[in-house]
C-alpha positions as CSV (number, residue, x, y, z in Angstrom):
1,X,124.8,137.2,94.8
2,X,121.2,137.9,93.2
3,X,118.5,139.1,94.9
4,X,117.0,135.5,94.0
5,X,119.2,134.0,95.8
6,X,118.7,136.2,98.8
7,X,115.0,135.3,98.5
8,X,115.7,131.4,98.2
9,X,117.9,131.7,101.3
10,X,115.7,133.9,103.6
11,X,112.3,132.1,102.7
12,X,114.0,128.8,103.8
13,X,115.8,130.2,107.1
14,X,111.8,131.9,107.3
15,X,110.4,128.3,107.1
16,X,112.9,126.8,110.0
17,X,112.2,129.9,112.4
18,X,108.6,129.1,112.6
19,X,108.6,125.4,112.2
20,X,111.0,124.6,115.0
21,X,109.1,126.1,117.9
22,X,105.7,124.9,116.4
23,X,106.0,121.8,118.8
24,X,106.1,124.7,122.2
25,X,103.1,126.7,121.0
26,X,101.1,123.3,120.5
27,X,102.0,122.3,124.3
28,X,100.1,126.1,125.1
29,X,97.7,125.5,122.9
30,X,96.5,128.5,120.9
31,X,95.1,127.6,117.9
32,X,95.7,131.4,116.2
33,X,99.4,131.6,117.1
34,X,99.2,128.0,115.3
35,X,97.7,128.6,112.6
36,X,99.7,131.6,112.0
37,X,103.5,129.5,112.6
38,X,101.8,127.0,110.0
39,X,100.5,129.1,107.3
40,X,104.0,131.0,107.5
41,X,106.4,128.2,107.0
42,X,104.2,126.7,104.3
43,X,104.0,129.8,102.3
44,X,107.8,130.1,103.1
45,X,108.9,126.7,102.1
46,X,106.7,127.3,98.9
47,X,108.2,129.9,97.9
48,X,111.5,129.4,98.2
49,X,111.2,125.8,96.4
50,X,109.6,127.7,93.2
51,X,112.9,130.3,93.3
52,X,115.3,127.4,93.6
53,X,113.4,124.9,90.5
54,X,112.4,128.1,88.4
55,X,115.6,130.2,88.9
56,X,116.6,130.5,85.1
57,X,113.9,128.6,83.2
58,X,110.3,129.0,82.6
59,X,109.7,125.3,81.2
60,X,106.7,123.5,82.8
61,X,108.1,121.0,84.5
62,X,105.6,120.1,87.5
63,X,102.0,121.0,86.5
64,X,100.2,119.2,89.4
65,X,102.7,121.1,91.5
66,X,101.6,124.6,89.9
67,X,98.2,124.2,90.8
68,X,98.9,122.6,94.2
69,X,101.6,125.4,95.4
70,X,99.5,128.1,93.7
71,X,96.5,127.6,94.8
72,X,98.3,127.2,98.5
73,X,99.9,130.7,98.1
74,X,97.0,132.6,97.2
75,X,95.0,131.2,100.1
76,X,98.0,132.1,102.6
77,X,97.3,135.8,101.8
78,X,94.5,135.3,103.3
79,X,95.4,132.9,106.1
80,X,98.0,135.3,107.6
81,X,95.2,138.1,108.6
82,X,92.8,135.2,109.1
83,X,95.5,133.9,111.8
84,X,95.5,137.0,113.1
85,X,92.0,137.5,114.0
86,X,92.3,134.5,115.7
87,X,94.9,136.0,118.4
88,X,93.2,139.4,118.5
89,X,89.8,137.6,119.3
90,X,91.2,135.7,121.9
91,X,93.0,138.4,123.2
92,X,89.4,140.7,123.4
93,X,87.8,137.9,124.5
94,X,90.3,137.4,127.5
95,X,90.0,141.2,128.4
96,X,86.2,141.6,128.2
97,X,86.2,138.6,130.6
98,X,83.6,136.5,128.1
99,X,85.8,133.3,127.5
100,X,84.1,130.2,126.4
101,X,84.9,126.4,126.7
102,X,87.9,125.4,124.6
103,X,86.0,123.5,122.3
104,X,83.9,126.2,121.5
105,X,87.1,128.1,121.0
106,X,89.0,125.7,118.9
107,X,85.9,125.6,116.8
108,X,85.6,129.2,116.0
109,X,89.6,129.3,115.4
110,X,89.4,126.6,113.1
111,X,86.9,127.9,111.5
112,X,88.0,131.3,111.1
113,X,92.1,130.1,110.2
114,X,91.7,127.4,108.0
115,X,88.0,128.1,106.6
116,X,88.2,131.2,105.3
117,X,91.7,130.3,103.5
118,X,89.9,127.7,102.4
119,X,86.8,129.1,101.3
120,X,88.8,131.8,99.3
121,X,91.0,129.6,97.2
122,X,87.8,128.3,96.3
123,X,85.9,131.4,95.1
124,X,88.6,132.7,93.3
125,X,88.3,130.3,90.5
126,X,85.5,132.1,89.8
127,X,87.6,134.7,88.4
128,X,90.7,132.6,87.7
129,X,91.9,133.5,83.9
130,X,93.7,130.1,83.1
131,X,95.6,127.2,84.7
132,X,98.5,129.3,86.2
133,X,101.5,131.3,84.9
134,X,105.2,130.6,85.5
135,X,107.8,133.8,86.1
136,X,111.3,133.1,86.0
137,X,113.0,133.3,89.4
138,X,109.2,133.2,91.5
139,X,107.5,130.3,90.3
140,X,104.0,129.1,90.3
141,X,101.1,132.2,90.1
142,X,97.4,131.9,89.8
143,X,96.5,134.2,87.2
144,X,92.9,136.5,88.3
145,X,90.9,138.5,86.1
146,X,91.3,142.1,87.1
147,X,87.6,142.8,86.9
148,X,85.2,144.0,90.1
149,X,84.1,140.6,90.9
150,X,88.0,140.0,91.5
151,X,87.8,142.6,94.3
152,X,84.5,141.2,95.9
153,X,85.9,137.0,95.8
154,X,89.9,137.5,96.5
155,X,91.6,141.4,96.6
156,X,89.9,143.0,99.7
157,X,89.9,139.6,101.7
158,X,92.6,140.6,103.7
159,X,92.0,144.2,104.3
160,X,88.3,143.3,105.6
161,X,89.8,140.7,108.0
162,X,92.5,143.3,109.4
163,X,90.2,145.8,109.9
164,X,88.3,144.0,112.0
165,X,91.7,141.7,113.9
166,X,92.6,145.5,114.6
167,X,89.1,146.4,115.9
168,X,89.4,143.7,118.3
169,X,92.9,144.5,119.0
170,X,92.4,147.9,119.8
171,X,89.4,146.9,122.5
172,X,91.7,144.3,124.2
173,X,94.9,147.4,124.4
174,X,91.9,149.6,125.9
175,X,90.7,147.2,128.4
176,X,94.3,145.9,128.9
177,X,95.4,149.5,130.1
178,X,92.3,150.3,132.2
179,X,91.1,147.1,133.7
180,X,95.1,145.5,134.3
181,X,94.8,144.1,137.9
182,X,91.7,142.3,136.6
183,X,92.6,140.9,133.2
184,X,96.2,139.8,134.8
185,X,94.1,137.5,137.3
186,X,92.2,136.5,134.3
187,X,95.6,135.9,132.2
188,X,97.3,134.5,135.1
189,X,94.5,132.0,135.9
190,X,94.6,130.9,132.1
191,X,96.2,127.6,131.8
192,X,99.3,128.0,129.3
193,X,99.2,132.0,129.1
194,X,100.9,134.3,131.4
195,X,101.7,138.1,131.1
196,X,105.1,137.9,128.7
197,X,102.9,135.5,126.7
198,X,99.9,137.9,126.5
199,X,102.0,140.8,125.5
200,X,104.0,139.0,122.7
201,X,100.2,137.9,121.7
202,X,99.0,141.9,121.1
203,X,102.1,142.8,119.6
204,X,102.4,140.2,116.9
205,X,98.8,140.8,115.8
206,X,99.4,144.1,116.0
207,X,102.3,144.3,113.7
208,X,100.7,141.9,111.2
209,X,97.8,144.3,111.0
210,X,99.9,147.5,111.0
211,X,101.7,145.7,107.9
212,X,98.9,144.0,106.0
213,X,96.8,146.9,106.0
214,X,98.7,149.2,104.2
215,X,100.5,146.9,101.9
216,X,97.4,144.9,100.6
217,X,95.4,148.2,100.3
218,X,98.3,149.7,98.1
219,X,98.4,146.0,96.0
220,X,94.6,146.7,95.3
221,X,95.0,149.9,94.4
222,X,97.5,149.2,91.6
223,X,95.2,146.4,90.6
224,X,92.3,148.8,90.2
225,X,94.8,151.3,88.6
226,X,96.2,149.0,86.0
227,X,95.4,148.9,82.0
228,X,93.8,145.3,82.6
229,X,91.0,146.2,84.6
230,X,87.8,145.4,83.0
231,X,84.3,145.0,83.6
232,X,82.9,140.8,84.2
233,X,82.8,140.0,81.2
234,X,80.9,136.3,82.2
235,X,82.0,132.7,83.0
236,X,83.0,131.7,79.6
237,X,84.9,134.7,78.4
238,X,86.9,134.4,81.5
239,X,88.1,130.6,81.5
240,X,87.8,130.4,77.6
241,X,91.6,129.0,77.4
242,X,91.6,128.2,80.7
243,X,94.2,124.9,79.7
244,X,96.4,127.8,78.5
245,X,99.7,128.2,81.0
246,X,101.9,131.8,81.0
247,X,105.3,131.2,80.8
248,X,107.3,134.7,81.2
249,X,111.4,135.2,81.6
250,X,112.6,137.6,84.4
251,X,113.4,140.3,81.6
252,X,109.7,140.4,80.5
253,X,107.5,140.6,84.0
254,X,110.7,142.9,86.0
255,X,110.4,145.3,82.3
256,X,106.5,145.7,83.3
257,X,107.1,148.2,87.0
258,X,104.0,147.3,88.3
259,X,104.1,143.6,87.6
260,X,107.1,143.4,89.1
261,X,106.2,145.8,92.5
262,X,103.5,143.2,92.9
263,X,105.2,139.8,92.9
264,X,107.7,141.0,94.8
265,X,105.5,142.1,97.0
266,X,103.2,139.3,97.3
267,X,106.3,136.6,97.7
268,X,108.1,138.7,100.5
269,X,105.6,139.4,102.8
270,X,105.8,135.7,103.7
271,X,109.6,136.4,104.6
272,X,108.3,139.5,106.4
273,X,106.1,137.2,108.7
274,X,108.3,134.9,109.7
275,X,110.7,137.6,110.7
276,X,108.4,139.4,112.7
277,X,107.2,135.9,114.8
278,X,111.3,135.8,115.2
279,X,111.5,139.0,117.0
280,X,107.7,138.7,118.9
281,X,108.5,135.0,119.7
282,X,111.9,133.9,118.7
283,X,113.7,135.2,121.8
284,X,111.4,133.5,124.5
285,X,112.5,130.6,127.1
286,X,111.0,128.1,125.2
287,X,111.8,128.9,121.6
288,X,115.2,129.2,122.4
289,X,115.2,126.2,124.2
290,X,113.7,124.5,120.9
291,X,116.5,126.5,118.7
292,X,119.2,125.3,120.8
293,X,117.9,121.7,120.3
294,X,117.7,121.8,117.1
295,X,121.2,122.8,116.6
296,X,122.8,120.5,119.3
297,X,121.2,117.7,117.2
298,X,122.5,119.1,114.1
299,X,126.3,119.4,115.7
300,X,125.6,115.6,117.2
301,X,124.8,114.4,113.5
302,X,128.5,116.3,112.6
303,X,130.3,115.1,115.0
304,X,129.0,111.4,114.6
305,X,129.4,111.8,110.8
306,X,133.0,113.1,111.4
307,X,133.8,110.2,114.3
308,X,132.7,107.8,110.9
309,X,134.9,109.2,108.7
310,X,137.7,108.9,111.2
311,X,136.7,105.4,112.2
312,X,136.7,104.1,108.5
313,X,140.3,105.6,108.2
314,X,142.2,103.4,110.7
315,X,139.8,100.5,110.3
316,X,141.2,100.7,106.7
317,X,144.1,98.2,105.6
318,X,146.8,100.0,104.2
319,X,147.9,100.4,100.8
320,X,150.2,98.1,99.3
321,X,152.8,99.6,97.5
322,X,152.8,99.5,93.8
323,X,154.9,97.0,92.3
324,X,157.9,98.1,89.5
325,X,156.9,96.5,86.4
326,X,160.5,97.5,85.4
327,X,163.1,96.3,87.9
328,X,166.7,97.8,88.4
329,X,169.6,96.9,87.2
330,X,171.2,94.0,89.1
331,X,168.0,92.7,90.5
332,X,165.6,89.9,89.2
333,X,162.2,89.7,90.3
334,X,161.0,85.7,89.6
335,X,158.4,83.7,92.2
336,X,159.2,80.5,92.9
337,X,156.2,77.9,94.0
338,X,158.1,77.2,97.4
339,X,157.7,81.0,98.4
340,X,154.8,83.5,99.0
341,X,152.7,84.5,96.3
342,X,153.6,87.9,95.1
343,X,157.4,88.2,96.9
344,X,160.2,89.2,95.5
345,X,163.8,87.6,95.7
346,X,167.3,89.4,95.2
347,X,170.2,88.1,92.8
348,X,171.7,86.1,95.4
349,X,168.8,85.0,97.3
350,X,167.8,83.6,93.6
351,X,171.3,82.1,93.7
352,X,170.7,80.4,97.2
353,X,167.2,79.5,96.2
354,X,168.4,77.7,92.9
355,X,170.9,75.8,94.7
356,X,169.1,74.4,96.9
357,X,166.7,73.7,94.9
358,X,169.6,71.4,92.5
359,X,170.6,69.8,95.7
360,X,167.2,68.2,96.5
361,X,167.4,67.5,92.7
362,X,170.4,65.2,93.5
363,X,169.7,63.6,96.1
364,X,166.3,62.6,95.1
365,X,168.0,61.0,91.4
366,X,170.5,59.5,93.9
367,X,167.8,57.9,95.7
């Protein structure tokens, strides 16, 4: 089995384990936790649809797609700390005892989880060298300019926003520890969040920081580090063939080291997201109760599909045997207009059948 393959099939299983208990963590309504399941399964579901259409060819088969998917994946880089933020502000807000109304609340997440994203995917055509760029085996990829204006619009947006999710996350630990019989009144008179939920909260922002962090800062650091840094060169040396779309086979980008450190880097910390809401949230009352749905339904549509298959069988007429073309020795096979269609006599019932036949013969001429 390749280790495309192994992507294809974990990115997918990454895309069902945060889109199935989506449904539960809309019903408790935080907006961060949210936003984090969706940006998640869609960069998940992304990715593992470009490793399945682009697994041995480079050909350009879906352009609108490219720049759709694309332009999705590099804004879920930054969604994922964005998301974050979102849970760790919460969480510091919750502990410092200075919540607001929800409105307010969804407001703020909204704008924090989807406009940043947003607002990033825009900037970076700024420094976007052409249309996008294909790789063999990963797909779609939005080509930037290695150049310091790079850094400012798209490279450190993630580290800036997990420095400060893990400023707020370290507060909420602090207060958490000192002030706990006051911030579990607090968390127990919140509507939809109790303790277990509060402590799955801290430690899936946490680990999404503790892994972003280090991860995006090394990514940087091989960008600034690489033979294609340059200075801005301006607008139009930038997007001078900016219709121009990079096609490269596996052989050429996994021959370049640091190309190839990067995608791979890049396309599995999706996986590693999804995996680490599995283990944060996966195990609770109600996502297993989701989980367990979901495959009921799933042996129902077996079973009916099977109870089909069985019905069809005995509600089919059986075969008719096939007829001998050549009959054996001592039989004739002839149809006669006074017998069924299709039957078959013997020698003698021929015999019987063709003398009765002469005697109504007779007696009709007789007549």
């Amino acid at each position: 089995m390749s280790s495309n393959t192994v992507f294809s099939a974990f990115s997918f299983l990454g895309f069902l384990i945060c889109a199935i208990p989506l449904y539960w963590h809309l019903e408790a309504a935080n907006v961060g936790v949210c936003l984090f399941i969706a940006w998640t399964a869609l960069g998940c579901l992304i990715s593992s649809v470009n490793s399945i259409v682009w697994r041995n060819n480079v050909e350009n088969i879906a352009p609108v797609w490219c720049d759709i998917s694309g332009r999705l994946l590099l804004g879920v880089s930054v969604a994922l700390p964005a998301a974050s933020l979102c849970i760790t502000r919460r969480l510091h807000a919750i502990t410092s005892l200075s919540l607001t109304g929800k409105q307010h609340q969804l407001a703020v997440d909204l704008l924090i989880g989807l406009g940043i994203p947003v607002l990033q995917m825009i900037l970076a055509y700024v420094v976007q060298m052409h249309r996008f760029d294909i790789f063999e085996g990963v797909g779609c990829w939005i080509p930037i300019s290695n150049n310091p204006l790079s850094f400012v619009l798209v490279y450190t947006w993630p580290i800036m926003i997990s420095v400060v999710s893990a400023w707020f996350g370290v507060i909420s630990l602090y207060r958490f520890v000192q002030g706990r019989r006051e911030v579990n009144s607090i968390v127990a008179s919140t509507a939809s969040l109790h303790r277990a939920r509060y402590i799955r909260l801290v430690i899936l922002a946490c680990a999404d920081v503790v892994a972003t962090i280090p991860l995006t800062s090394y990514a940087t650091y091989t960008w600034a580090r690489s033979e294609s840094y340059q200075q801005w060169a301006g607008w139009a040396a930038v997007h001078n063939h900016f219709s121009f779309v990079g096609q490269y086979p596996a052989a050429h980008w996994r021959a370049n080291h640091q190309m190839a450190t990067r995608v791979e880097l890049v396309r599995w910390l999706n996986v590693v997201a999804a995996i680490s809401f599995l283990l944060v949230f996966g195990f609770a009352d109600g996502a297993l109760r989701h989980y367990r749905m979901v495959l009921m339904f799933i042996a129902r549509c077996l079973r009916i599909t099977r109870h089909e298959r069985k019905k069809r069988r005995r509600s089919a007429p059986p075969e008719r045997p096939p007829q001998d073309s050549n009959p054996k020795k001592g039989q004739a096979h002839v149809e006669y207009l006074d017998t069924a269609p299709g039957s078959t006599l013997s020698l003698e019932e021929q015999d019987r059948a063709s003398n009765t036949t002469t005697g109504r013969k007779s007696s009709t001429l007789g007549e």
